[in-house]
C-alpha positions, 0 to 999 in steps of 0.5 A, a space after each residue: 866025386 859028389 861026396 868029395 865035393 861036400 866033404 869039401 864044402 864042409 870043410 871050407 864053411 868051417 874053416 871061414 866060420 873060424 876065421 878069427 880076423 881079415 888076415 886068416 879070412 883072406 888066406 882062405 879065399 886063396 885056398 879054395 877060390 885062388 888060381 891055384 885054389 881046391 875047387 879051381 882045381 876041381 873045375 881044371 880037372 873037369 876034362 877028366 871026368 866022362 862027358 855024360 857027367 860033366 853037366 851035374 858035376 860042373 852045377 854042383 862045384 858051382 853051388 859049391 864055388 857060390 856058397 864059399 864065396 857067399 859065406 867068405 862075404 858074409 864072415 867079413 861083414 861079421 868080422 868088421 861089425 865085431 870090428 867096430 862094435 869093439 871100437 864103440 865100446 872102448 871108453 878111450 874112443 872119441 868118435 868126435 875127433 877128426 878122422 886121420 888126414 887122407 894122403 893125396 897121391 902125385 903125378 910123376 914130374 915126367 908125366 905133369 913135363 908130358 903132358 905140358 909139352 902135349 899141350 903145347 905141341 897140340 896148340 901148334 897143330 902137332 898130332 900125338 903119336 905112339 909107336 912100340 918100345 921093341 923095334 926092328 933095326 930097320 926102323 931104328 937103324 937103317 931107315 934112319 941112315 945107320 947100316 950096320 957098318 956105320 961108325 954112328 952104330 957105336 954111339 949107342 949100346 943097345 938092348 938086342 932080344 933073341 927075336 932080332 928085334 931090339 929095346 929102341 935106342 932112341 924115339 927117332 923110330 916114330 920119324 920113318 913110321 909118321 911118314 909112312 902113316 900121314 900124307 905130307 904135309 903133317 907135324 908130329 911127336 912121339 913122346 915115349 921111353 927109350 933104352 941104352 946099355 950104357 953107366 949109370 951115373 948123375 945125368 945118364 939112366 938105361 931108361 929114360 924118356 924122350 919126345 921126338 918132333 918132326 914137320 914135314 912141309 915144303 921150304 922149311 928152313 933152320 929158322 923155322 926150327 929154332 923158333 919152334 924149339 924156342 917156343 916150347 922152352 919158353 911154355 916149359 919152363 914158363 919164363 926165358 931160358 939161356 941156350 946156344 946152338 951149336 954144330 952136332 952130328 947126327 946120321 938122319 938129319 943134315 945139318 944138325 945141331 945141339 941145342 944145349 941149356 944152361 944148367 938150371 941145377 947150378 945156374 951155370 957155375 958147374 955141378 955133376 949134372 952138367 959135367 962142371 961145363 955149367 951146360 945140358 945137352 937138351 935137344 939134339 935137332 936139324 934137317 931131315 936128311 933127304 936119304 931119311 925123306 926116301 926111307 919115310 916114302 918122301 921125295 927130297 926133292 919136293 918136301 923138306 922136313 926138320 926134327 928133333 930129340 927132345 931129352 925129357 928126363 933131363 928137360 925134368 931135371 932141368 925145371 924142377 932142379 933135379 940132381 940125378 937122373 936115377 931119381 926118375 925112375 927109382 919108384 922112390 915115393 919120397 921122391 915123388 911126393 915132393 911133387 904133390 900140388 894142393 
Protein backbone atom coordinates (compact mmCIF):
# COMPACT_ATOMS: atom_id res chain seq x y z
CA UNK A 1 0.00 0.00 0.00
CA UNK A 2 3.09 2.38 1.14
CA UNK A 3 4.53 1.52 -2.25
CA UNK A 4 1.67 2.65 -4.23
CA UNK A 5 1.09 5.64 -2.66
CA UNK A 6 4.75 6.85 -3.70
CA UNK A 7 4.66 5.35 -6.96
CA UNK A 8 1.54 7.71 -6.90
CA UNK A 9 3.31 10.47 -5.86
CA UNK A 10 5.82 10.18 -8.22
CA UNK A 11 3.64 10.24 -10.77
CA UNK A 12 1.52 12.99 -9.89
CA UNK A 13 4.67 15.35 -9.29
CA UNK A 14 5.80 14.51 -12.62
CA UNK A 15 2.92 15.00 -14.46
CA UNK A 16 2.34 18.79 -12.55
CA UNK A 17 6.23 19.33 -13.22
CA UNK A 18 4.89 18.96 -17.05
CA UNK A 19 2.09 20.91 -17.32
CA UNK A 20 2.86 23.24 -19.85
CA UNK A 21 -0.20 25.80 -19.35
CA UNK A 22 -3.31 26.45 -16.71
CA UNK A 23 -5.59 24.12 -18.92
CA UNK A 24 -3.39 20.86 -18.38
CA UNK A 25 -2.56 22.12 -14.89
CA UNK A 26 -6.33 22.17 -14.02
CA UNK A 27 -7.03 18.59 -15.89
CA UNK A 28 -4.79 17.26 -13.09
CA UNK A 29 -5.81 18.79 -10.08
CA UNK A 30 -9.37 16.87 -11.21
CA UNK A 31 -7.42 13.76 -11.67
CA UNK A 32 -5.59 13.49 -8.33
CA UNK A 33 -7.43 15.78 -6.11
CA UNK A 34 -11.07 15.63 -7.65
CA UNK A 35 -14.34 14.13 -6.16
CA UNK A 36 -13.80 11.26 -8.39
CA UNK A 37 -9.87 11.84 -8.35
CA UNK A 38 -6.79 8.94 -7.49
CA UNK A 39 -6.18 9.82 -4.17
CA UNK A 40 -10.00 10.55 -3.21
CA UNK A 41 -10.30 7.26 -3.91
CA UNK A 42 -7.46 6.33 -1.72
CA UNK A 43 -9.07 7.86 1.21
CA UNK A 44 -12.93 6.51 0.22
CA UNK A 45 -11.01 2.96 0.22
CA UNK A 46 -10.08 3.50 3.66
CA UNK A 47 -12.78 1.43 5.32
CA UNK A 48 -10.97 -1.61 3.59
CA UNK A 49 -7.82 -1.35 4.88
CA UNK A 50 -7.61 -3.24 8.82
CA UNK A 51 -8.08 -0.66 11.50
CA UNK A 52 -4.53 -1.16 13.05
CA UNK A 53 -3.16 0.24 9.77
CA UNK A 54 -5.58 3.00 9.02
CA UNK A 55 -3.43 5.84 11.35
CA UNK A 56 -0.13 5.53 9.21
CA UNK A 57 -1.73 4.96 6.03
CA UNK A 58 -4.29 8.01 6.33
CA UNK A 59 -0.96 10.24 7.65
CA UNK A 60 0.68 9.27 4.48
CA UNK A 61 -2.08 9.81 1.87
CA UNK A 62 -2.14 13.18 3.88
CA UNK A 63 1.41 13.87 3.11
CA UNK A 64 0.58 12.63 -0.25
CA UNK A 65 -2.68 14.95 -0.83
CA UNK A 66 -0.26 18.28 0.83
CA UNK A 67 2.54 17.80 -1.76
CA UNK A 68 0.32 17.39 -4.66
CA UNK A 69 -1.68 20.44 -3.66
CA UNK A 70 1.55 22.21 -2.83
CA UNK A 71 3.38 21.36 -6.11
CA UNK A 72 -0.21 22.25 -8.07
CA UNK A 73 0.13 25.64 -6.29
CA UNK A 74 3.63 26.06 -7.02
CA UNK A 75 3.50 24.95 -10.89
CA UNK A 76 0.84 27.79 -11.20
CA UNK A 77 2.47 30.65 -9.87
CA UNK A 78 5.56 29.49 -12.31
CA UNK A 79 3.32 29.20 -15.37
CA UNK A 80 1.95 32.63 -14.61
CA UNK A 81 5.35 34.47 -14.24
CA UNK A 82 6.58 32.61 -17.34
CA UNK A 83 3.15 34.16 -18.46
CA UNK A 84 3.86 37.66 -17.92
CA UNK A 85 8.01 37.41 -18.30
CA UNK A 86 6.98 36.55 -22.02
CA UNK A 87 4.43 39.38 -22.25
CA UNK A 88 7.14 42.12 -20.92
CA UNK A 89 9.42 40.91 -23.71
CA UNK A 90 7.16 41.45 -26.51
CA UNK A 91 8.53 44.39 -28.40
CA UNK A 92 4.95 45.10 -29.43
CA UNK A 93 3.88 45.29 -25.61
CA UNK A 94 2.94 48.71 -24.31
CA UNK A 95 2.49 48.51 -20.48
CA UNK A 96 1.12 52.33 -20.79
CA UNK A 97 -1.93 51.69 -22.26
CA UNK A 98 -4.90 51.46 -20.33
CA UNK A 99 -5.86 47.90 -19.24
CA UNK A 100 -9.29 46.44 -20.85
CA UNK A 101 -12.85 48.14 -19.60
CA UNK A 102 -14.20 46.14 -16.36
CA UNK A 103 -17.99 44.92 -17.42
CA UNK A 104 -20.11 45.77 -14.25
CA UNK A 105 -22.66 43.19 -14.17
CA UNK A 106 -26.82 44.24 -13.19
CA UNK A 107 -29.52 43.47 -11.27
CA UNK A 108 -32.29 41.44 -12.84
CA UNK A 109 -35.44 43.98 -13.36
CA UNK A 110 -37.44 41.37 -11.20
CA UNK A 111 -34.87 41.69 -8.38
CA UNK A 112 -34.41 46.10 -8.68
CA UNK A 113 -39.07 45.65 -8.92
CA UNK A 114 -38.40 43.36 -5.73
CA UNK A 115 -36.81 45.33 -3.78
CA UNK A 116 -38.55 48.75 -4.45
CA UNK A 117 -41.86 47.13 -3.64
CA UNK A 118 -39.92 45.74 -0.19
CA UNK A 119 -39.03 49.16 0.43
CA UNK A 120 -42.21 50.51 -0.10
CA UNK A 121 -44.38 48.02 1.92
CA UNK A 122 -41.70 48.03 4.90
CA UNK A 123 -42.50 52.30 5.22
CA UNK A 124 -46.16 51.21 5.57
CA UNK A 125 -45.11 48.73 8.56
CA UNK A 126 -45.77 45.36 6.32
CA UNK A 127 -43.38 42.65 7.52
CA UNK A 128 -41.56 40.69 4.81
CA UNK A 129 -42.33 37.00 4.56
CA UNK A 130 -40.85 33.88 2.93
CA UNK A 131 -42.68 30.46 2.68
CA UNK A 132 -41.59 27.20 0.51
CA UNK A 133 -42.22 27.24 -3.34
CA UNK A 134 -43.68 23.11 -2.62
CA UNK A 135 -46.69 23.18 -0.83
CA UNK A 136 -49.27 20.87 0.44
CA UNK A 137 -53.06 21.16 -1.09
CA UNK A 138 -54.15 22.13 1.74
CA UNK A 139 -52.35 25.24 2.17
CA UNK A 140 -52.56 25.98 -1.58
CA UNK A 141 -56.18 24.82 -2.12
CA UNK A 142 -58.29 24.09 0.80
CA UNK A 143 -57.21 26.67 3.23
CA UNK A 144 -58.13 28.98 0.75
CA UNK A 145 -61.64 28.06 0.04
CA UNK A 146 -60.94 25.59 -3.33
CA UNK A 147 -61.75 21.77 -2.18
CA UNK A 148 -61.03 19.39 -4.78
CA UNK A 149 -64.35 19.70 -6.36
CA UNK A 150 -64.47 23.13 -6.54
CA UNK A 151 -64.83 24.71 -10.44
CA UNK A 152 -62.26 27.19 -9.30
CA UNK A 153 -59.34 23.93 -9.24
CA UNK A 154 -59.65 24.30 -13.32
CA UNK A 155 -58.47 27.73 -13.34
CA UNK A 156 -54.94 26.90 -12.63
CA UNK A 157 -52.92 23.75 -14.28
CA UNK A 158 -50.60 22.61 -11.84
CA UNK A 159 -47.05 21.04 -11.29
CA UNK A 160 -48.34 17.68 -8.90
CA UNK A 161 -45.03 15.77 -7.32
CA UNK A 162 -45.27 11.92 -6.40
CA UNK A 163 -44.98 13.07 -2.52
CA UNK A 164 -48.63 14.54 -3.04
CA UNK A 165 -47.35 17.93 -2.63
CA UNK A 166 -47.40 20.36 -5.49
CA UNK A 167 -45.21 23.31 -7.21
CA UNK A 168 -47.59 26.49 -5.50
CA UNK A 169 -49.74 27.99 -8.01
CA UNK A 170 -50.07 31.09 -6.46
CA UNK A 171 -48.31 33.31 -3.17
CA UNK A 172 -51.67 33.25 -1.92
CA UNK A 173 -50.28 30.11 0.51
CA UNK A 174 -48.26 32.70 2.70
CA UNK A 175 -52.09 34.22 3.39
CA UNK A 176 -53.14 31.02 5.66
CA UNK A 177 -49.50 30.43 7.24
CA UNK A 178 -48.90 34.61 8.29
CA UNK A 179 -52.29 33.79 10.21
CA UNK A 180 -51.16 30.94 11.58
CA UNK A 181 -47.44 32.65 12.30
CA UNK A 182 -48.66 36.58 13.71
CA UNK A 183 -51.15 37.53 16.37
CA UNK A 184 -53.85 39.90 14.33
CA UNK A 185 -53.50 42.48 13.83
CA UNK A 186 -50.44 42.40 11.44
CA UNK A 187 -49.71 43.25 7.80
CA UNK A 188 -47.67 41.25 5.51
CA UNK A 189 -46.09 40.25 1.65
CA UNK A 190 -44.65 37.39 0.67
CA UNK A 191 -42.70 38.14 -2.42
CA UNK A 192 -41.87 34.77 -4.12
CA UNK A 193 -41.94 32.72 -7.62
CA UNK A 194 -44.89 30.58 -8.63
CA UNK A 195 -45.74 27.72 -10.85
CA UNK A 196 -48.57 26.86 -13.43
CA UNK A 197 -48.55 24.17 -16.39
CA UNK A 198 -50.15 26.38 -18.70
CA UNK A 199 -48.95 27.95 -22.99
CA UNK A 200 -46.33 29.86 -23.21
CA UNK A 201 -46.66 32.84 -25.02
CA UNK A 202 -46.22 36.91 -24.75
CA UNK A 203 -47.76 37.65 -21.48
CA UNK A 204 -47.87 34.01 -19.95
CA UNK A 205 -44.63 31.79 -18.38
CA UNK A 206 -44.75 28.29 -16.31
CA UNK A 207 -42.82 30.60 -13.94
CA UNK A 208 -43.17 33.54 -13.11
CA UNK A 209 -43.21 35.81 -9.96
CA UNK A 210 -45.73 37.37 -7.74
CA UNK A 211 -46.24 39.58 -4.31
CA UNK A 212 -48.99 38.65 -1.90
CA UNK A 213 -50.46 41.53 0.47
CA UNK A 214 -52.67 40.86 3.31
CA UNK A 215 -53.73 43.10 6.45
CA UNK A 216 -55.64 41.57 9.05
CA UNK A 217 -57.30 44.31 11.26
CA UNK A 218 -60.51 45.42 12.45
CA UNK A 219 -63.32 47.22 10.24
CA UNK A 220 -61.14 47.38 7.21
CA UNK A 221 -63.09 48.54 4.18
CA UNK A 222 -62.52 48.37 0.13
CA UNK A 223 -61.44 51.70 0.33
CA UNK A 224 -58.68 50.93 2.38
CA UNK A 225 -57.58 48.77 -0.27
CA UNK A 226 -57.75 50.75 -3.00
CA UNK A 227 -55.72 53.35 -1.39
CA UNK A 228 -52.93 50.95 -0.49
CA UNK A 229 -52.81 49.56 -3.87
CA UNK A 230 -52.82 53.20 -5.26
CA UNK A 231 -50.07 53.81 -3.14
CA UNK A 232 -47.81 51.42 -4.33
CA UNK A 233 -48.18 51.93 -8.35
CA UNK A 234 -47.60 55.24 -7.77
CA UNK A 235 -43.91 54.64 -5.70
CA UNK A 236 -43.38 51.71 -8.71
CA UNK A 237 -43.83 53.50 -11.48
CA UNK A 238 -42.61 56.99 -9.83
CA UNK A 239 -45.72 59.22 -11.46
CA UNK A 240 -49.53 58.52 -11.82
CA UNK A 241 -50.62 55.50 -13.60
CA UNK A 242 -54.09 54.68 -15.35
CA UNK A 243 -56.13 51.96 -13.85
CA UNK A 244 -60.04 50.62 -13.52
CA UNK A 245 -61.56 48.17 -10.93
CA UNK A 246 -63.66 46.05 -11.91
CA UNK A 247 -65.72 42.97 -10.43
CA UNK A 248 -63.56 39.61 -10.31
CA UNK A 249 -63.93 36.24 -9.03
CA UNK A 250 -61.78 34.93 -6.54
CA UNK A 251 -62.35 31.54 -4.20
CA UNK A 252 -60.61 33.09 -0.88
CA UNK A 253 -61.56 36.73 -0.88
CA UNK A 254 -65.41 38.32 -1.23
CA UNK A 255 -65.64 40.73 -2.83
CA UNK A 256 -63.07 40.60 -5.37
CA UNK A 257 -61.82 42.68 -7.71
CA UNK A 258 -59.47 43.03 -10.84
CA UNK A 259 -57.38 45.86 -10.93
CA UNK A 260 -56.28 46.16 -14.50
CA UNK A 261 -53.50 49.09 -15.69
CA UNK A 262 -53.37 50.28 -18.91
CA UNK A 263 -50.84 48.89 -21.19
CA UNK A 264 -47.53 51.11 -20.68
CA UNK A 265 -45.94 48.90 -23.60
CA UNK A 266 -48.39 50.53 -26.22
CA UNK A 267 -49.80 53.02 -24.05
CA UNK A 268 -53.46 51.78 -24.72
CA UNK A 269 -53.55 51.30 -28.53
CA UNK A 270 -53.41 47.62 -28.03
CA UNK A 271 -49.99 45.12 -28.72
CA UNK A 272 -49.56 41.03 -27.96
CA UNK A 273 -48.99 41.85 -24.29
CA UNK A 274 -52.42 43.34 -23.68
CA UNK A 275 -54.14 41.10 -25.82
CA UNK A 276 -55.05 44.16 -28.20
CA UNK A 277 -57.43 45.20 -25.20
CA UNK A 278 -54.71 48.17 -24.54
CA UNK A 279 -55.18 46.75 -20.61
CA UNK A 280 -53.02 44.41 -18.21
CA UNK A 281 -54.73 42.31 -15.48
CA UNK A 282 -52.03 43.43 -12.60
CA UNK A 283 -53.55 42.96 -9.30
CA UNK A 284 -56.23 40.50 -8.48
CA UNK A 285 -57.56 41.62 -4.72
CA UNK A 286 -60.33 41.96 -2.22
CA UNK A 287 -61.89 40.96 1.00
CA UNK A 288 -60.82 38.30 3.00
CA UNK A 289 -63.01 35.70 2.80
CA UNK A 290 -64.41 34.94 6.38
CA UNK A 291 -64.06 30.75 5.59
CA UNK A 292 -60.26 31.79 4.71
CA UNK A 293 -60.32 34.01 8.14
CA UNK A 294 -61.48 30.46 10.07
CA UNK A 295 -58.70 28.36 7.93
CA UNK A 296 -55.88 31.13 9.23
CA UNK A 297 -57.06 30.68 12.95
CA UNK A 298 -59.23 33.99 12.80
CA UNK A 299 -62.64 34.57 13.97
CA UNK A 300 -64.93 36.69 11.08
CA UNK A 301 -66.57 38.03 13.22
CA UNK A 302 -64.02 39.99 15.20
CA UNK A 303 -61.21 40.85 12.71
CA UNK A 304 -61.72 41.42 8.63
CA UNK A 305 -59.08 41.50 6.70
CA UNK A 306 -58.20 42.23 2.70
CA UNK A 307 -55.60 40.82 0.15
CA UNK A 308 -53.84 41.05 -2.83
CA UNK A 309 -51.68 39.12 -5.98
CA UNK A 310 -49.70 41.52 -7.17
CA UNK A 311 -48.54 40.03 -10.71
CA UNK A 312 -44.66 41.18 -10.63
CA UNK A 313 -43.51 39.61 -13.83
CA UNK A 314 -46.04 41.60 -15.54
CA UNK A 315 -45.66 44.97 -13.07
CA UNK A 316 -41.76 44.56 -14.58
CA UNK A 317 -43.09 44.34 -18.02
CA UNK A 318 -45.19 46.98 -17.60
CA UNK A 319 -42.38 49.67 -16.34
CA UNK A 320 -39.47 49.04 -17.91
CA UNK A 321 -42.10 48.32 -21.39
CA UNK A 322 -40.91 44.78 -21.72
CA UNK A 323 -42.70 42.96 -24.88
CA UNK A 324 -42.63 39.41 -23.57
CA UNK A 325 -42.61 37.62 -20.40
CA UNK A 326 -40.12 35.01 -21.74
CA UNK A 327 -37.40 37.65 -21.45
CA UNK A 328 -37.63 37.37 -17.75
CA UNK A 329 -36.37 34.20 -17.21
CA UNK A 330 -34.47 33.37 -20.52
CA UNK A 331 -30.83 33.82 -18.38
CA UNK A 332 -30.37 35.75 -21.84
CA UNK A 333 -27.48 38.47 -20.46
CA UNK A 334 -28.12 40.60 -23.45
CA UNK A 335 -31.54 41.02 -22.00
CA UNK A 336 -30.22 41.81 -18.63
CA UNK A 337 -27.52 43.90 -19.39
CA UNK A 338 -29.99 46.68 -20.56
CA UNK A 339 -30.45 47.16 -17.03
CA UNK A 340 -27.06 48.23 -15.92
CA UNK A 341 -27.31 51.59 -13.99
CA UNK A 342 -23.93 53.87 -14.17
Amino acid sequence: MFDQLDALKLEALGAIEGATDEGALRELEVHYLGRKGAITAVLKGMGSVPKEDRPKIGQHVNVLRNAVEGAISSRRVALETARIQALCADPTFDATLPSPPTHVGALHPVNSVTAHIEDVFRAMGFYLLDYPEVETEWHNFEALNVPADHPARDMQDTFWLKSGHLLRTQTSPGQIRAMKTFEAPFRAIVPGKVFRYERIDASHEHTFHQVEGIMIERDLSVANLIYSMKTLLTAIFEREVTIRLRPGYFPFVEPGFELDIQCQVCVGDGCSVCKRSGWVELLPCGMVHPKVLEHGGLDPDEWSGWAFGLGLSRLVMMKYRVEDIRHLMSGDLRFVSQFRQG
